[in-house]
Phi, psi and omega in degrees: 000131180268158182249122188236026180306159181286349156250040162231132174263183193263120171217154170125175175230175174323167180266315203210014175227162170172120174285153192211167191250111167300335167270356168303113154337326186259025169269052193237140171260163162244115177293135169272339206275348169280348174272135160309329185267026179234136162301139168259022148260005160309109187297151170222160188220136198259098202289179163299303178202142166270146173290155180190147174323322190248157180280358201254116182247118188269112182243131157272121159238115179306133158260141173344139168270174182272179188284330161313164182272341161297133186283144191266207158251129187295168171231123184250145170247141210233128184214145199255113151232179183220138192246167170214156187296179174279156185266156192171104148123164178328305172298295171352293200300296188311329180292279177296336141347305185291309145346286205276355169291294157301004196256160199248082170090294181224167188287141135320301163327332203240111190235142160259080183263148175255153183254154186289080185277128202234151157244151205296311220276135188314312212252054171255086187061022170013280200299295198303280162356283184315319189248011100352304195277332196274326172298303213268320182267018161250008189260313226275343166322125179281319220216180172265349179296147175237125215307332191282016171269352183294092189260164208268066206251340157214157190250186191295298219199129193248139172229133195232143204229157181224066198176172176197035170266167184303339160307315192285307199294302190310329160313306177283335190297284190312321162294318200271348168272333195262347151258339151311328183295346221249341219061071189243079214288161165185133181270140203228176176171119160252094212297339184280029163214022170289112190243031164190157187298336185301305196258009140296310186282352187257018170273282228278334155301333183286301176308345164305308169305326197278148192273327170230169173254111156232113183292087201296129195246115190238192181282342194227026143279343193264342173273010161271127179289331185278359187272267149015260186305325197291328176306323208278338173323279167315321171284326155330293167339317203066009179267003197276150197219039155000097157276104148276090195257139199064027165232150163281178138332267176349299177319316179266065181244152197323271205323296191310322200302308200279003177233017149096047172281129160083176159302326176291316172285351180283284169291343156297326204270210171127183186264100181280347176311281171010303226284320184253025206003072181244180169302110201330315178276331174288336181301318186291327213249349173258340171258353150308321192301348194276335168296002193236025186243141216232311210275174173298155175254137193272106215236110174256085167291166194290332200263354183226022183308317197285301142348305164282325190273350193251320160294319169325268166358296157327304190289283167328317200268001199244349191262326177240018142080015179258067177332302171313312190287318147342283175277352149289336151293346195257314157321307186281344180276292177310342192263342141357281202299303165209067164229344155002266148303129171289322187231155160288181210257150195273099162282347185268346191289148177231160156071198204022069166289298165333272161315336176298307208274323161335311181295299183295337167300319193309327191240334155294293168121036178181164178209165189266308183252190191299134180179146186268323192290115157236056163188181133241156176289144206206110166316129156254152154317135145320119165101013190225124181276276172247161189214191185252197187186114145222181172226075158142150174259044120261331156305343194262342184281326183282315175300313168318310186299300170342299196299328180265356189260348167315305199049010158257093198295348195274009182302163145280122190287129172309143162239127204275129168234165207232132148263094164331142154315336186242321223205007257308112165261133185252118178224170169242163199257147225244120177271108197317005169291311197265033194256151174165208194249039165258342216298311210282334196281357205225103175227158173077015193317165143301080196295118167324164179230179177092041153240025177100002164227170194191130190264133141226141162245123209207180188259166183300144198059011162326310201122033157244054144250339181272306164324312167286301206273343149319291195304323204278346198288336200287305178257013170334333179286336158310321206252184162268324157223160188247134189233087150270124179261119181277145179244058171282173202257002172239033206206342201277306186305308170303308151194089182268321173266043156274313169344318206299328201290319171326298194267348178070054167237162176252115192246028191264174195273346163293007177271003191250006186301153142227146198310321266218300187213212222201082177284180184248162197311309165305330168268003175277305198254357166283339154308326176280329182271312184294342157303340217235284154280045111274351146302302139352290183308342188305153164325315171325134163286050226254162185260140165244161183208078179287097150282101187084037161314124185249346186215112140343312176250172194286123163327327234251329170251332179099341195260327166283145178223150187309336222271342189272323175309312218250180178267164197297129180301117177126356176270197202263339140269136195253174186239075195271114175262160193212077186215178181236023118277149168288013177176137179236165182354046152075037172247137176280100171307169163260143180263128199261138176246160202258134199278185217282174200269359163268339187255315154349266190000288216299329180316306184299298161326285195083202184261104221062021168247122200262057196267147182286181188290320168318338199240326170298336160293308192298298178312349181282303187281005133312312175319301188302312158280001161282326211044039183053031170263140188316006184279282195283352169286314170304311188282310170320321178294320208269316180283010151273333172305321206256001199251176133249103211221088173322147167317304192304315162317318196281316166331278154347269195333295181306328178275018207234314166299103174294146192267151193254165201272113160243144155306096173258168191231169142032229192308319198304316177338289238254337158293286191322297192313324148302323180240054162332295177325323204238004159279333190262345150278354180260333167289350168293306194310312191292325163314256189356273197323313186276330183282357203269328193192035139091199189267324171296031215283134160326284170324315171309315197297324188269341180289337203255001163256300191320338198275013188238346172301173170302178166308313153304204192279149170256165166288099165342281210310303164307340186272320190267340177281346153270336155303319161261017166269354164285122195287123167323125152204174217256115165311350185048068143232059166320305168337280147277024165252359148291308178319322178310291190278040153253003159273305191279048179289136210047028173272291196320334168313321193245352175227032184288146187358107174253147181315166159296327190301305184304309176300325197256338156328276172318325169292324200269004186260016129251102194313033157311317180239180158224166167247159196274168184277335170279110178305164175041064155205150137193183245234150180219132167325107171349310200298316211252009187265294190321275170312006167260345180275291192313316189314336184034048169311098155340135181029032171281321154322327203261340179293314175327260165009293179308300189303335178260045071327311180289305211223025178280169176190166202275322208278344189219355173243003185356285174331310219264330176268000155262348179263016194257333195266328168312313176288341182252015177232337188071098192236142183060227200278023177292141148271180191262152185262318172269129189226111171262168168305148166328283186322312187292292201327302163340299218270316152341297173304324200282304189253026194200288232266291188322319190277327162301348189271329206289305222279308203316304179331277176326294191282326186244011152078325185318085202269297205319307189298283172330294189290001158291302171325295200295292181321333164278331165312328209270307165328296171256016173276327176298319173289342226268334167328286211290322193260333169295306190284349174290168191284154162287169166279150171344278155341295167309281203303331178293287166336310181270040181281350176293321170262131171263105154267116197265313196207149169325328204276001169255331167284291167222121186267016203246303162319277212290323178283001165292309191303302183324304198302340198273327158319266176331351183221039152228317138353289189311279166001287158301317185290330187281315177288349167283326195272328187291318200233058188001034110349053205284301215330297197283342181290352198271307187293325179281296183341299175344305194266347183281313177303310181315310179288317201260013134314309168325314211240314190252351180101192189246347146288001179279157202303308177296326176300338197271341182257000146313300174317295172340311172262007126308310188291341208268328201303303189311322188282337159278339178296301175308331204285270158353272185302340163314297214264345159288358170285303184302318178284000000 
């Protein structure tokens, strides 16, 4: 982030990464946080590896320039990593397994380096820092080329700028973060606020140097002299690169500026030379000149920032002949497009402006269209008047030191922010100014906004998912990506490291090997999770979206809090959380409240329905028993558009449809119980469906299976393969499918057996479902997957369970195939739902559960979630053993009396040793990841038994045995391994 204080300009580059070509000429960087012309408190947060065709990543560090009017030959500090691919598909997984099995402490295959972090700030030990660094860049040269030969003779790209609102700065953040990411060097300065001859001259060598110009063009640029010179600098060059932001091409011609033209120049404009007193003809011949650039013209509006800055980009790299940066942006835009957004944009949402401009003051700190409200409310901790929000107590030391030096109490107390190991307490901060015996009256202050998060809370089917995904669709162009999270509490943590495919990080567990030890599992997955966020952290702007957060802390340990997820608050990424608690990390949500009884209406009406007052009365009262939630209003809307059906008749109807006996629990009780009205409209809907396509209607069918999938978007296909594996039985509802049809007259017609496509059509044209942005998938509301859970349909679970056995795959259902092991194993206190046959399991364990716990591991670093699996896995192949070996009944053995059968596992015995061996290679399994996360003892212990069994069955020369066994004899020598270097250290 640049610091644009009045005596720091904006100049400088990223600190320390950038892919470069070492023999290229233009391969010279400027530190920004290291250079004199820079605040050295500007934070820079430094990623791991920038992407690039190649693995091998070169991190640079500048040294200070020198004080002389020469530029000096720079100093680098040089550190080697290596990225590694992502893991991705069965086989994979299984090879490295096999790796990390066979490997004596860490993979051979595989190298790790960690790099060498110094800290940055310019004026922190000087001397000690240099001879440090010089000690260090004489071990870490990779090659014989040598670095002090390098010189420092151009960077890529110079950008020069004039302004300091926060919109602007955020702008200017983001091109200069997003052509360093390209491997773009660049030097950035807003020289008019350069206060000595020293930090000009090393501005105006760097414009010498730079291979383009790009001159960021605003309403309050041509009355800058230094704006001036660089167009006409550049224009010479033939090198200049406009940027206009809130401005046109059009806008900037000489004659309007000077005689006041339009609105805008009747206050900007004028004979602006005048203003710096300069010349008239350099004035004229430099802003002609932008009408004399040959290139696209780059135009940044408040609706296109992602668009401009990615052409920008674009543009510079096909100009330096980097081809390559080109098509990969171009690669990364289509996958964008669609896979972005989770849903398609609610062409139908109406009403909540209020909340839209809230949201957006809440995450900019300024909104574009109207709205009064400016801050939220932020709990403080009991016993605490004002406290901070920081991330260190030196940032907490400069603020104080600021505050007191204010002497002005009618001031706003600052806010400071504090990070923790555990926790960000958001308290405010109390200035040793305001202590007296008034002290106790001034609690509860009020936090400024505009620092990157925003809460909303509301009760289900309220509209927030519909609130967030309008704002995200109205300002996506802010950001470089909109990052949706489903936050279900066993589903957040996946994916939240689904991101990876997004940010290009590698979160699998051979990126965390080290030479050195053996981490244990928890530091394995707190490693994965600080890649991904820290990616987050970047100059880049990205939207995170937690949708439907049900916990602050992790299902799966208790221990992760959401707070562990996101990136540090004030940055250039922001956050939107979404839940029906009432308050998360001490942040005061905006609470979504139900809309007004005109816009309820207009919702329901829709566009062109004309109803007389009799019928505008029913619709009131359907509203009033929906309690306005945004759901049920919607499917009302959508059966008055597709039946010829009156409000009043719908009305009838509904209160006519009897409610079936469900078993509710705690909160759900007392929610259900209330919105009676909208459990007796989805029973309407499903009547619609079976008189529509008979009793067996596809659709129903599918609704009453989604309700046992993940959480996410589902597959059609997969969604009707499960929907017909639900066993016929006859609903009895004769009654109402007379009473129906005589609403639904000439519907039967258009919806006699239907395709699945036909069937998944029909749910989303009554808003039962919705659809996704991944073609031939969508998505169903929590309200009705859940009530479709309660209808407690014979084998509908077990139908799930089968169709993500049949047509599941790690690569596109992930989600779905833990919810398939939730229902058959029961993890923490669920009971188990589904009980399959031996053979199903088997062939279960086989084609679903092994490759997913090794992909969960291997790829997601997730050791906990996996080795849960596999234990429960291991749990119920033992009972399933323990029931092969008990006697048979009686009755049977009397049928068999020709024979003595004694136990299952003697009527087939071909079966039971199946089950062992499938046992004995999940054993392994669990023991090659214990051994992974040093974990010897059980991991010592499960081999044993892996061996044991399959000596038994196959002998002691078979192939598996031998390579079990293999992996018995290697433990002393890793074990030894270990305890040397827990000696050393």
């Amino acid at each position: 982030m640049m610091d644009i204080e009045e005596e720091s300009p904006m100049s400088g580059s990223l600190k320390a990464m950038t892919l470069r070509n070492m023999s290229s000429s233009s391969s010279a960087f400027f530190s920004a946080n290291q250079s004199p012309f820079f605040s050295p408190r500007s934070p820079s947060l430094i990623p791991d590896a920038a992407p690039g065709p190649s693995n091998r990543v070169v991190h640079l560090d500048v040294a200070s320039p020198s004080t002389s009017s020469i530029i000096q030959e720079p100093k680098f500090d040089v550190n080697v990593g290596c990225t590694f691919p992502d893991a991705s598909g069965n086989s994979g997984d299984l090879q490295k397994l096999d790796r990390i099995s066979s490997s004596v402490g860490i993979s051979s295959s595989s190298i790790s380096s960690s790099c060498y972090h110094r800290d940055d700030r310019y004026f922190a030990k000087k001397e000690r820092r240099d001879k440090k660094d010089r000690c260090h860049r004489t071990s870490s040269i990779p090659d014989s080329t040598s670095c002090s030969s390098y010189r420092l003779r151009n960077c890529d790209v110079f950008i020069g700028l004039h302004g300091s609102k926060p919109p602007f700065v955020r702008f200017v953040n983001w091109l200069r973060a997003e052509l360093e990411l390209q491997g773009i060097s660049c030097f950035v300065s807003d020289r008019a606020r350069c206060r000595s001859s020293r930090k000009l001259g090393i501005v105006e060598r760097a414009m010498n140097a730079a291979s383009f110009g790009i001159v960021i063009i605003t309403n309050k640029s041509f009355k800058n002299p230094y704006t001036i010179e660089e167009l006409h600098f550049f224009s010479s060059k033939k090198n200049l690169v406009p940027i206009y932001f809130d401005l046109s091409p059009a806008d900037c011609l000489v004659r309007d500026i000077i005689e006041k033209r339009g609105e805008l120049w009747e206050k900007h404009g004028g004979e602006l030379w005048l203003m710096y007193e300069g010349l008239e003809q350099e004035w004229r011949d430099a802003v002609h000149g932008l009408s004399r650039v040959d290139e696209p013209k780059l135009e940044a509006q408040d609706g296109n920032w992602r668009d401009c800055i990615l052409r920008a980009v674009t543009l510079i790299a096909m100009r330096l002949g980097r081809r390559s940066v080109g098509e990969n942006l171009t690669k990364w835009r289509e996958k964008i497009e669609k896979e972005e957004f989770p849903f398609t944009r609610n062409e139908s949402f109406i009403g909540r402006k209020k909340e839209l401009s809230e949201l957006e003051f809440m995450l900019f700190g300024d909104v574009s269209g109207d709205a009064e409200k400016d801050y939220i409310e932020l709990k403080a901790k009991p016993r605490r008047k004002n406290v901070t929000i920081g991330w260190g107590k030196s940032n907490m030391l400069d603020e104080r030191e600021k505050h007191a030096g204010n002497g002005c109490k009618k001031q706003k107390e600052p806010v400071v922010w504090k990070e923790s190991e555990k926790e960000i307490e958001m308290q405010h901060y109390h200035s040793r100014l305001k202590r007296g015996k008034y002290a106790r009256r001034k609690r509860g202050r009020n936090m400024l906004c505009g620092k990157g998060i925003a809460c909303v809370s509301g009760d289900a089917g309220i509209g927030k998912t519909e609130l967030i995904l309008e704002f995200a669709y109205r300002f996506h162009q802010r950001y470089k990506m909109i990052l949706w999270i489903g936050g279900e509490g066993r589903y957040i943590r996946q994916n939240y490291l689904n991101l990876r495919s997004f940010l290009e990080v590698d979160v699998g567990i051979e990126n965390s090997l080290d030479k050195n030890r053996i981490k244990g599992f928890e530091e394995q997955e707190i490693t994965a999770i600080s890649r991904v966020r820290k990616e987050l952290m970047r100059n880049i702007p990205y939207l995170v979206i937690i949708d439907n957060l049900e916990s602050e802390k992790d299902w799966w340990d208790h221990k992760l809090a959401v707070m562990d997820l996101l990136p540090r608050f004030g940055g250039e990424t922001h956050v939107i959380i979404s839940t029906r608690l009432p308050c998360i990390m001490n942040l005061e949500p905006l609470k979504l409240s139900y809309l007004s009884g005109v816009e309820a209406l207009s919702l329901m009406l829709g566009i062109g329905k004309d109803y007389p007052v009799t019928e505008v009365d029913a619709l009131r009262t359907i509203e009033e028993k929906l309690g306005r939630l945004t759901l049920g209003l919607a499917i009302v809307s959508a059966i008055l558009s597709e039946l010829p059906i009156t409000p009043t008749r719908l009305l009838e109807t509904i209160n006519r449809m009897p409610l079936k006996e469900m078993s509710w629990s705690g909160k759900e009780d007392r929610w259900w119980r209330k919105n009676t009205f909208l459990v007796q409209l989805f029973e309407v809907c499903f009547s619609i469906f079976d008189h529509a396509d008979g009793p067996r209607s596809l659709a129903t069918r599918m609704v009453l299976a989604s309700g046992w999938f993940a959480p996410g978007a589902i597959p059609v296909s997969l969604l009707a393969v499960a929907a017909n594996k639900i066993p016929e039985k006859c609903q009895g509802r004769c009654l109402f499918r007379k009473l129906l049809q005589a609403l639904t007259c000439g519907f039967t017609s258009s919806y006699i057996k239907k395709s699945e496509l036909e069937a998944s059509s029909l749910l989303l044209r009554f808003s039962i479902a919705r659809s996704s942005t991944k073609e031939g998938y969508i998505q169903f509301n929590e309200l009705i997957k859940v009530y479709a859970r309660k209808r407690d349909v014979p084998g509908a679970a077990q139908a799930m369970i089968q169709a993500v056995i049949i047509q599941g795959s790690i690569a596109q259902t992930l989600d779905h195939l833990w919810a398939a092991c939730f229902l058959l194993f029961g993890f923490g206190r669920d009971p188990v739902v589904v009980e399959l046959k031996v053979s199903e399991l088997l062939y279960l364990v086989k084609r679903m559960v092994l490759p997913l716990a090794i992909h969960t591991f291997i790829t997601y670093s997730r050791c906990t979630a996996a080795l849960e699996l596999l234990r429960l896995c291991t749990n119920a192949l033992e009972a399933a053993d323990q029931a092969f070996v008990t006697p048979v009944d009686k009755c049977l053995q009397k049928s068999l009396c020709w024979r003595s059968v004694q136990t299952n596992a003697q009527l087939n015995p071909s079966l039971w040793e199946e089950l062992a061996l499938c046992r004995a290679t999940v054993l392994e399994t669990r023991a090659k990841l214990m051994l992974r996360g040093a974990q010897f003892d059980i991991g010592e212990d499960l081999i044993k038994k892996a061996v044991f069994i399959r000596t038994s069955i196959c002998g002691e020369h078979h192939p598996d045995t031998i390579s079990a066994r293999e992996t018995l004899r290697k433990l002393p020598r890793l074990i030894s391994n270990v305890q040397v270097h827990a000696s050393t250290t």
